[in-house]
Residue frames as a rotation matrix with the C-alpha (Angstrom) as fourth column:
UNK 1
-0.762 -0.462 0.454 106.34
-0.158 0.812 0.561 96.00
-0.628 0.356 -0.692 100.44
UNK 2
-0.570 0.460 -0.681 104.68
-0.821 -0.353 0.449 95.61
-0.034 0.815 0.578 97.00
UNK 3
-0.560 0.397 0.727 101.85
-0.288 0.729 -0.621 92.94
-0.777 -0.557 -0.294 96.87
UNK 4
-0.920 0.243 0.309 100.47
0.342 0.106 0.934 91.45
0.194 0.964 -0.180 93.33
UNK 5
0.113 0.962 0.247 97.33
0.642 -0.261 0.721 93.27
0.758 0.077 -0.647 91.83
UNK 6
0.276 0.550 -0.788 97.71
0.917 -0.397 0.043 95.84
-0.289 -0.735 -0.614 94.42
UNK 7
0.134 -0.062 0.989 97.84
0.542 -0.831 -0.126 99.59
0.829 0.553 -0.078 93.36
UNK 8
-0.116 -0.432 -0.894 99.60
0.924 -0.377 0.062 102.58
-0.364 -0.819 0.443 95.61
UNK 9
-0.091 -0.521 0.849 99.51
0.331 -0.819 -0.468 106.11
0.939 0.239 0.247 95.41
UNK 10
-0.586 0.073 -0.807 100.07
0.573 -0.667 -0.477 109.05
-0.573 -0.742 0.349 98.13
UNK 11
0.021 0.552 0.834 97.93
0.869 -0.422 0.257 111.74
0.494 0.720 -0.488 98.31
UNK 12
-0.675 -0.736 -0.046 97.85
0.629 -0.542 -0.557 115.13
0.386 -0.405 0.829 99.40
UNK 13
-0.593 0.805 0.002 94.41
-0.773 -0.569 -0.282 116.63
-0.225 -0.169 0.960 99.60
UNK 14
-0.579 0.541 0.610 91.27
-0.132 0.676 -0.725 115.25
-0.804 -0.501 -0.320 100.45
UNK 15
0.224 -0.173 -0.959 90.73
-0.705 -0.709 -0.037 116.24
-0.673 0.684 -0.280 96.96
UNK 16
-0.376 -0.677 -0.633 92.93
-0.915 0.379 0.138 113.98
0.147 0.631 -0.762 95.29
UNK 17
-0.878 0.171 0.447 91.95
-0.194 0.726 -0.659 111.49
-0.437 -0.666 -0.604 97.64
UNK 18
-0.064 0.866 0.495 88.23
-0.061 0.492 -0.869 111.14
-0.996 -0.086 0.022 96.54
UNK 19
0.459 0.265 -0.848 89.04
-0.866 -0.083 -0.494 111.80
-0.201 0.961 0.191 92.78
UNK 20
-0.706 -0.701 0.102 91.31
-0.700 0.712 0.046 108.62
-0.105 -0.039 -0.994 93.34
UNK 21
-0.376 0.866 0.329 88.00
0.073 0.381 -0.922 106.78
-0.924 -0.323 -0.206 95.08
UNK 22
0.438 0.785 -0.438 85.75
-0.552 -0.149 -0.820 107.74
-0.709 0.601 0.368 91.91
UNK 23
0.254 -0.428 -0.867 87.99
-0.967 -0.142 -0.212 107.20
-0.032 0.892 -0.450 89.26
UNK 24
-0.849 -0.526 0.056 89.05
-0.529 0.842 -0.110 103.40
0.011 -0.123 -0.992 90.91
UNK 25
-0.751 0.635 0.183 85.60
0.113 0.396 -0.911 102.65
-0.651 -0.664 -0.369 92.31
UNK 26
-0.705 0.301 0.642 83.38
0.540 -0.359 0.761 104.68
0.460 0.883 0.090 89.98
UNK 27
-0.582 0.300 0.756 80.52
-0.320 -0.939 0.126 106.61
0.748 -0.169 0.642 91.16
UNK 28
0.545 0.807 0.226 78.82
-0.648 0.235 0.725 104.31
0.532 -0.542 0.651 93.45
UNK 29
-0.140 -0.989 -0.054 80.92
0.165 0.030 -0.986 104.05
0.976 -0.147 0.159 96.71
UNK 30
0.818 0.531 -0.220 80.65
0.154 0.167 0.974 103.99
0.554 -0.831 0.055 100.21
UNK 31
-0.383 -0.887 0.257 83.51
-0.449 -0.065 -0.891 105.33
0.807 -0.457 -0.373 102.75
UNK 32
0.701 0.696 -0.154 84.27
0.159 0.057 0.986 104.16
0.695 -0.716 -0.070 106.09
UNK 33
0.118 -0.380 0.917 85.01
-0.400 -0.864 -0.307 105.55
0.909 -0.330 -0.254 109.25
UNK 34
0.603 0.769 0.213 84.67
-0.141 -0.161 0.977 103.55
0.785 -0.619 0.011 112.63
UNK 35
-0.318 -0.607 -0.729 88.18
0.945 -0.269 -0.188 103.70
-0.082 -0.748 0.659 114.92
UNK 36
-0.141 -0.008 0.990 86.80
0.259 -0.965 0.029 106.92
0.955 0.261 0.138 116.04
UNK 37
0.773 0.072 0.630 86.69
-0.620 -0.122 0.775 106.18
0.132 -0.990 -0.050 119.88
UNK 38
0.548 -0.491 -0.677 89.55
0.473 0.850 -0.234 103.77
0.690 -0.191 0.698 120.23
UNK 39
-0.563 -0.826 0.024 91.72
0.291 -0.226 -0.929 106.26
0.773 -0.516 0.368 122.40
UNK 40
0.495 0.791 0.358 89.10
-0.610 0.023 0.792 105.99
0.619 -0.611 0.494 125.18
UNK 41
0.942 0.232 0.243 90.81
-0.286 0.172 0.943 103.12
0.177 -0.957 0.229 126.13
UNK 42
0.085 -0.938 0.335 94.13
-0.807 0.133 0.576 102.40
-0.585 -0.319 -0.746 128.10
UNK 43
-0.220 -0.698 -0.681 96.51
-0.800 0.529 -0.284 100.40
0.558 0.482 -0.675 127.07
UNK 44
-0.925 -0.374 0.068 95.76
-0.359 0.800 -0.481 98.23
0.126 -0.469 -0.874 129.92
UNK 45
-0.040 0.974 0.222 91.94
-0.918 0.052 -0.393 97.90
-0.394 -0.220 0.892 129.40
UNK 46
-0.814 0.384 0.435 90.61
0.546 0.763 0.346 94.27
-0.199 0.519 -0.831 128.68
UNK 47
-0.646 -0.049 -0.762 88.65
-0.618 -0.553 0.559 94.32
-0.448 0.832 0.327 125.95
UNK 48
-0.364 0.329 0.871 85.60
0.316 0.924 -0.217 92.17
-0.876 0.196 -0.440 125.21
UNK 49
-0.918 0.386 -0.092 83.83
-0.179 -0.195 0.964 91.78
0.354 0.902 0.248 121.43
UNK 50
-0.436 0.900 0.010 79.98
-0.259 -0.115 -0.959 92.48
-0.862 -0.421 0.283 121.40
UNK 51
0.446 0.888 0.114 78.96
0.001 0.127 -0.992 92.36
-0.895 0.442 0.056 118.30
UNK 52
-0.782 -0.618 0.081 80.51
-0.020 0.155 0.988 91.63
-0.623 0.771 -0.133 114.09
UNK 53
0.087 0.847 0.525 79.32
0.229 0.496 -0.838 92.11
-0.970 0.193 -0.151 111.28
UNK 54
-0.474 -0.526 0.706 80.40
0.856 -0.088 0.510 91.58
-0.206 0.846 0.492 107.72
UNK 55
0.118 0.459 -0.881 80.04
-0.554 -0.706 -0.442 94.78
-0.824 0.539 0.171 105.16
UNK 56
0.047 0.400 0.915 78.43
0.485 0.792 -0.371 93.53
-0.873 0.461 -0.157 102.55
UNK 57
0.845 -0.090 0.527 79.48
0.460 -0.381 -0.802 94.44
0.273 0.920 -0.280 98.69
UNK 58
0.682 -0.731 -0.014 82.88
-0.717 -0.673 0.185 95.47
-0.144 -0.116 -0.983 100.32
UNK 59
0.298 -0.894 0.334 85.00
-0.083 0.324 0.942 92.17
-0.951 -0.309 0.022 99.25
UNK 60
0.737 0.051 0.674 85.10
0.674 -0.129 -0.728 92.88
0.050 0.990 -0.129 95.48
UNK 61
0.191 0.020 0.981 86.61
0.791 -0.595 -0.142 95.96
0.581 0.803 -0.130 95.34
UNK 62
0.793 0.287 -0.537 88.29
0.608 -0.330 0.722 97.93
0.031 -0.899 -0.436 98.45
UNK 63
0.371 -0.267 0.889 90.29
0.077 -0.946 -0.316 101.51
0.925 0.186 -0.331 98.99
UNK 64
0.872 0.271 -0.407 92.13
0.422 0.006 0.907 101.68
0.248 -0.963 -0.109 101.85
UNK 65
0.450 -0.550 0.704 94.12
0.039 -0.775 -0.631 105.05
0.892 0.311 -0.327 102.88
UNK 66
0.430 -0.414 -0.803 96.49
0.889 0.041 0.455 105.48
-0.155 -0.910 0.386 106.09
UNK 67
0.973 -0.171 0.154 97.72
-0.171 -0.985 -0.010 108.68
0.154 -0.016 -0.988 107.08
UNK 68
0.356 -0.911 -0.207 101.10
0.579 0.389 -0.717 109.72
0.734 0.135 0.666 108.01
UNK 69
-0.741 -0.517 0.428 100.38
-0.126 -0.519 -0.845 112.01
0.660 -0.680 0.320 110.54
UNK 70
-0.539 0.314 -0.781 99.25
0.771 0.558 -0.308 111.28
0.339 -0.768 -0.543 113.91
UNK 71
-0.532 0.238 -0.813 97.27
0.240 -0.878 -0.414 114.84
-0.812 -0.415 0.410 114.17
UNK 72
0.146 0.383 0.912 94.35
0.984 0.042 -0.176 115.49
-0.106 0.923 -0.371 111.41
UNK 73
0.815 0.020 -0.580 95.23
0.118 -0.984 0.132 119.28
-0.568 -0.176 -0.804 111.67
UNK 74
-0.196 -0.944 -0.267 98.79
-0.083 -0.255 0.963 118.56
-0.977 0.211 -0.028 110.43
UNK 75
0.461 0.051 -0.886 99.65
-0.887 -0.006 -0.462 118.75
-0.029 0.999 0.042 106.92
UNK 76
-0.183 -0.449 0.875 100.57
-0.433 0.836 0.338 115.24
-0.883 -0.317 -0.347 105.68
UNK 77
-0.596 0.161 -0.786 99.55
-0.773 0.151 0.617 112.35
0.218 0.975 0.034 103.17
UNK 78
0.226 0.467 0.855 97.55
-0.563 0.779 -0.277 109.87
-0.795 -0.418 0.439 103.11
UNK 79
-0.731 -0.488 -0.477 98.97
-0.682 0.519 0.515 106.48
-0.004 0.702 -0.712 101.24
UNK 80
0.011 0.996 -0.093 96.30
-0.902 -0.030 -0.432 105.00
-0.432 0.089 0.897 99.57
UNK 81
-0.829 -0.476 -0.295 96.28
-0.555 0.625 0.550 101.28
-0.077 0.619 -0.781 97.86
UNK 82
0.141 0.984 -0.112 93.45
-0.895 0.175 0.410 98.68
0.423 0.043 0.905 96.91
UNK 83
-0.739 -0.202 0.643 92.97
-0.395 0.903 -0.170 94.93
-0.547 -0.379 -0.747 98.21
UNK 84
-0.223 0.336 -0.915 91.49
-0.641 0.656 0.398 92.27
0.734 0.675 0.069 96.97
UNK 85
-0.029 -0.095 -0.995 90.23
0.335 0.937 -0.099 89.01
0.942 -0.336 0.004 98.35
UNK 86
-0.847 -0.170 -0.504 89.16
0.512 -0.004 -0.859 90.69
0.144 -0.985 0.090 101.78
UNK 87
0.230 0.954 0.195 86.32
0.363 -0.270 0.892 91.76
0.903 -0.134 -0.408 103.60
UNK 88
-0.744 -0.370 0.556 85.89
-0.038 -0.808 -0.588 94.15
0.667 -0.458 0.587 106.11
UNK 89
-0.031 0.708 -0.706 83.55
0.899 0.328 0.290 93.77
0.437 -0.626 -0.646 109.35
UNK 90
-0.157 0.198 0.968 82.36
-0.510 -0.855 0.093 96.44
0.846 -0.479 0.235 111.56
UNK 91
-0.159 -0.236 -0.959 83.17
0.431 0.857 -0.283 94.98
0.888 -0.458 -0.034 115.07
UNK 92
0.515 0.240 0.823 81.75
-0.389 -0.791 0.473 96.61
0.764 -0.563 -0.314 118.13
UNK 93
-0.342 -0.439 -0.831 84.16
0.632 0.548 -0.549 96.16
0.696 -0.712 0.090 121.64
UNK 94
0.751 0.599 0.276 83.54
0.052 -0.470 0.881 97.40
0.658 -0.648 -0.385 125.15
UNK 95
-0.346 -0.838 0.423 85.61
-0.774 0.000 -0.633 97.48
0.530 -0.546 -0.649 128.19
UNK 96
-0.817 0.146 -0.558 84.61
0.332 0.910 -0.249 94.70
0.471 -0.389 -0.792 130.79
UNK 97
-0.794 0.349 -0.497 82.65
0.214 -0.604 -0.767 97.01
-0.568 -0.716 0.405 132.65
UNK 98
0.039 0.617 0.786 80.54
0.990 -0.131 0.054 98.50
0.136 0.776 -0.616 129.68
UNK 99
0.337 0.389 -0.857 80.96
0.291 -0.909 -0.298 101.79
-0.895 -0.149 -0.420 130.84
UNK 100
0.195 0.494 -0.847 82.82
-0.404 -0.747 -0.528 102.06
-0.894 0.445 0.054 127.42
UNK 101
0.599 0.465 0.652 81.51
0.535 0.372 -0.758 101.18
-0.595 0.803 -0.026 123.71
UNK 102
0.173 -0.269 -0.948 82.93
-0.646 -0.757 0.097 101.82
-0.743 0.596 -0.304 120.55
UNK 103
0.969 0.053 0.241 82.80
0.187 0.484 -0.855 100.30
-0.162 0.874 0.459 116.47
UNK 104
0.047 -0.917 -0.397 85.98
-0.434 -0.377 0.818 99.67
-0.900 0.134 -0.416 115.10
UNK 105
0.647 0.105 -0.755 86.58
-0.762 0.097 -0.640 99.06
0.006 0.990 0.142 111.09
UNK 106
0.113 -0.737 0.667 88.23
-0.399 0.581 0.709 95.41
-0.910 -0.346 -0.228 111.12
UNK 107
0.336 -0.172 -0.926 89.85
-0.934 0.061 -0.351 93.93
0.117 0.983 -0.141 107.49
UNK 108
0.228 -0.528 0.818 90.92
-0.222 0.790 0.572 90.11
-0.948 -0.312 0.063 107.15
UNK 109
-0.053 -0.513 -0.857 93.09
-0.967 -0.187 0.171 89.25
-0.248 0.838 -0.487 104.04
UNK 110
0.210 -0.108 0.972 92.76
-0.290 0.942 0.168 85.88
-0.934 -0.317 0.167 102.48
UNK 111
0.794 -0.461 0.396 94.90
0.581 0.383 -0.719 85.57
0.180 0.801 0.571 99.55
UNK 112
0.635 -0.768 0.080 98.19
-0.612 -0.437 0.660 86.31
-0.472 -0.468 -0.747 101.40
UNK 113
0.370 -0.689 0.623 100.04
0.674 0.661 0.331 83.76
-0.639 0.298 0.709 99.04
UNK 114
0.453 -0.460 0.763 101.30
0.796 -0.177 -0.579 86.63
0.402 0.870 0.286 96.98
UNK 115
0.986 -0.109 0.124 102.18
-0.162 -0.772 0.615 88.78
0.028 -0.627 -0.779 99.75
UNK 116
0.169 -0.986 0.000 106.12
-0.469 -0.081 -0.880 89.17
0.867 0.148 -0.476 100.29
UNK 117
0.586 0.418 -0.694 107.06
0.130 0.797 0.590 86.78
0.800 -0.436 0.413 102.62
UNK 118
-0.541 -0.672 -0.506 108.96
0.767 -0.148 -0.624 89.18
0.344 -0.726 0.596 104.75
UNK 119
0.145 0.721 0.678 105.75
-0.098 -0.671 0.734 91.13
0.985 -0.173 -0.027 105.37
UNK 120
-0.703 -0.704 0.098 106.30
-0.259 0.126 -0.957 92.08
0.662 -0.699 -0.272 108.87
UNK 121
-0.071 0.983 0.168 102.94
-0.917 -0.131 0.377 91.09
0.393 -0.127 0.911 109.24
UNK 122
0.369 -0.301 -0.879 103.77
0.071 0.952 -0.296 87.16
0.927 0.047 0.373 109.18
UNK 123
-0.463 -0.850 -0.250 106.29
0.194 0.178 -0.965 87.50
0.865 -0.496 0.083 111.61
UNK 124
-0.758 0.255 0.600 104.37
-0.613 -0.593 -0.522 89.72
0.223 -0.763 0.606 114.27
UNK 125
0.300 0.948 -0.107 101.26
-0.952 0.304 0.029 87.20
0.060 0.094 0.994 113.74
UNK 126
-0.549 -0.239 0.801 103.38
-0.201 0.968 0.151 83.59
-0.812 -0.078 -0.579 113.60
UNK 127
0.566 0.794 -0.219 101.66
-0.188 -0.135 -0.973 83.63
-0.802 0.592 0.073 110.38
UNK 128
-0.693 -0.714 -0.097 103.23
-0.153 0.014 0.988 82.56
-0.704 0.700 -0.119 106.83
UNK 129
-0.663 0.207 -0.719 102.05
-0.728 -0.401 0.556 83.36
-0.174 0.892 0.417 103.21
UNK 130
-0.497 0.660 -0.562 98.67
0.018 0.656 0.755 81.87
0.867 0.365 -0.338 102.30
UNK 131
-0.555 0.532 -0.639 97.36
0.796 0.119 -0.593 81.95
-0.239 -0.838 -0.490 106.30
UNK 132
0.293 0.755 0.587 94.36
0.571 -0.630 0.526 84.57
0.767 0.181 -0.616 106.34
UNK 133
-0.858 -0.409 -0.311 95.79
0.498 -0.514 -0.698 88.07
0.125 -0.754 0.645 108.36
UNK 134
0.138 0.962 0.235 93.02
0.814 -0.246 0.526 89.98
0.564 0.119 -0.817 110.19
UNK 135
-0.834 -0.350 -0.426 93.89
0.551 -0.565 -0.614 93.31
-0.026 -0.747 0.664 112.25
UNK 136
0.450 0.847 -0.283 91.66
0.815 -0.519 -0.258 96.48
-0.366 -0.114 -0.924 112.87
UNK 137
0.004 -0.398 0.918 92.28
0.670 -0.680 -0.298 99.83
0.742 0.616 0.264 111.18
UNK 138
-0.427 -0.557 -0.712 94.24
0.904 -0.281 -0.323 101.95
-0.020 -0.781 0.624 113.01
UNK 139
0.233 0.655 -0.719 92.22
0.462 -0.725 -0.511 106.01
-0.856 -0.213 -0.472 114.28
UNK 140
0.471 0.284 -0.835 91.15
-0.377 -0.791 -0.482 108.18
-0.797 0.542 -0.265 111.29
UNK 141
-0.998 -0.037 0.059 92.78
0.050 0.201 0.978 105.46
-0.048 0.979 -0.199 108.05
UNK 142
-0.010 0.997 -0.072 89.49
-0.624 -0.062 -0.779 105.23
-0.781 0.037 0.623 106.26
UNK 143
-0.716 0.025 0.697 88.17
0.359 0.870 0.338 102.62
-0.598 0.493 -0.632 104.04
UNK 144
-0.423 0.770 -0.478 86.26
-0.732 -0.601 -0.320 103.04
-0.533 0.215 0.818 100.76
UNK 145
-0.615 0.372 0.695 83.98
0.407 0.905 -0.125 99.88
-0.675 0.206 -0.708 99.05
UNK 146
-0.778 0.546 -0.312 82.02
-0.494 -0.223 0.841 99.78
0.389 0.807 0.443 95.77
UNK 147
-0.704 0.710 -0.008 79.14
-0.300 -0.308 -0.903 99.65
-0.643 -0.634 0.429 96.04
UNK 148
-0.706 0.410 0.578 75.87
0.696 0.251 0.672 98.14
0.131 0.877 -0.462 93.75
UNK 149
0.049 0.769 0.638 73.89
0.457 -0.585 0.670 100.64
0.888 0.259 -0.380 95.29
UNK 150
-0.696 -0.378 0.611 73.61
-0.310 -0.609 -0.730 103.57
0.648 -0.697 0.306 98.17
């Protein structure tokens, strides 16, 4: 579902993918990466938050690609699109126990008044156009942020 001011494309190589990144972002750019332990834990693990913290110089200007396949080996695409009006946190959780840790890349939208108001986001969230949506990014999408400097 199409959201004002946002831009889409698919890509096919990783290739395409960063000449996208330059060409949107310009040369000074920053990816991220940090659902990269999330399948550590069960479905039934509770789940406590340790630790948040905003990226900074990432609510201007953000890149944010989702695969389509559930295997980085496969051939696939990644569908790429920008946001506005959101910032992005780096959110560390544990299990109860601590035995395990891991960073996960979290995003919260707050200019959802031009979103389609059958995003199925709303619904799943009790949530209607204009409320701020916040989720985590799901293993291996990746986020890229301009940057004023490296």
């Amino acid at each position: 579902m199409e959201i004002k001011g946002e831009s889409m494309i698919c890509l096919t190589t990783i290739d395409s993918l960063i000449d996208f990144v330059q060409k949107t972002l310009s040369d000074k750019w920053n990816a991220y990466l940090y659902s990269n332990n999330t399948l550590a834990f069960n479905n039934s693990d509770k789940i406590i938050l340790t630790g948040i913290e905003e990226i900074k110089n990432c609510e201007q200007k953000i890149i944010t690609c989702h695969q389509s396949f559930s295997n980085p080996d496969e051939s696939g695409f990644y569908m790429c699109h920008t946001n506005s009006n959101t910032k992005s946190f780096k959110v560390t959780v544990s299990n109860l126990d601590g035995t395990i840790r891991t960073q996960l890349l979290g995003m919260c939208h707050f200019d959802t008044i031009t979103w389609n108001s059958q995003n199925i986001a709303f619904a799943e969230l009790n949530l209607k156009q204009g409320d701020p949506i916040c989720h985590f990014m799901p293993y291996y999408d990746l986020t890229f942020c301009a940057t004023e400097s490296f």
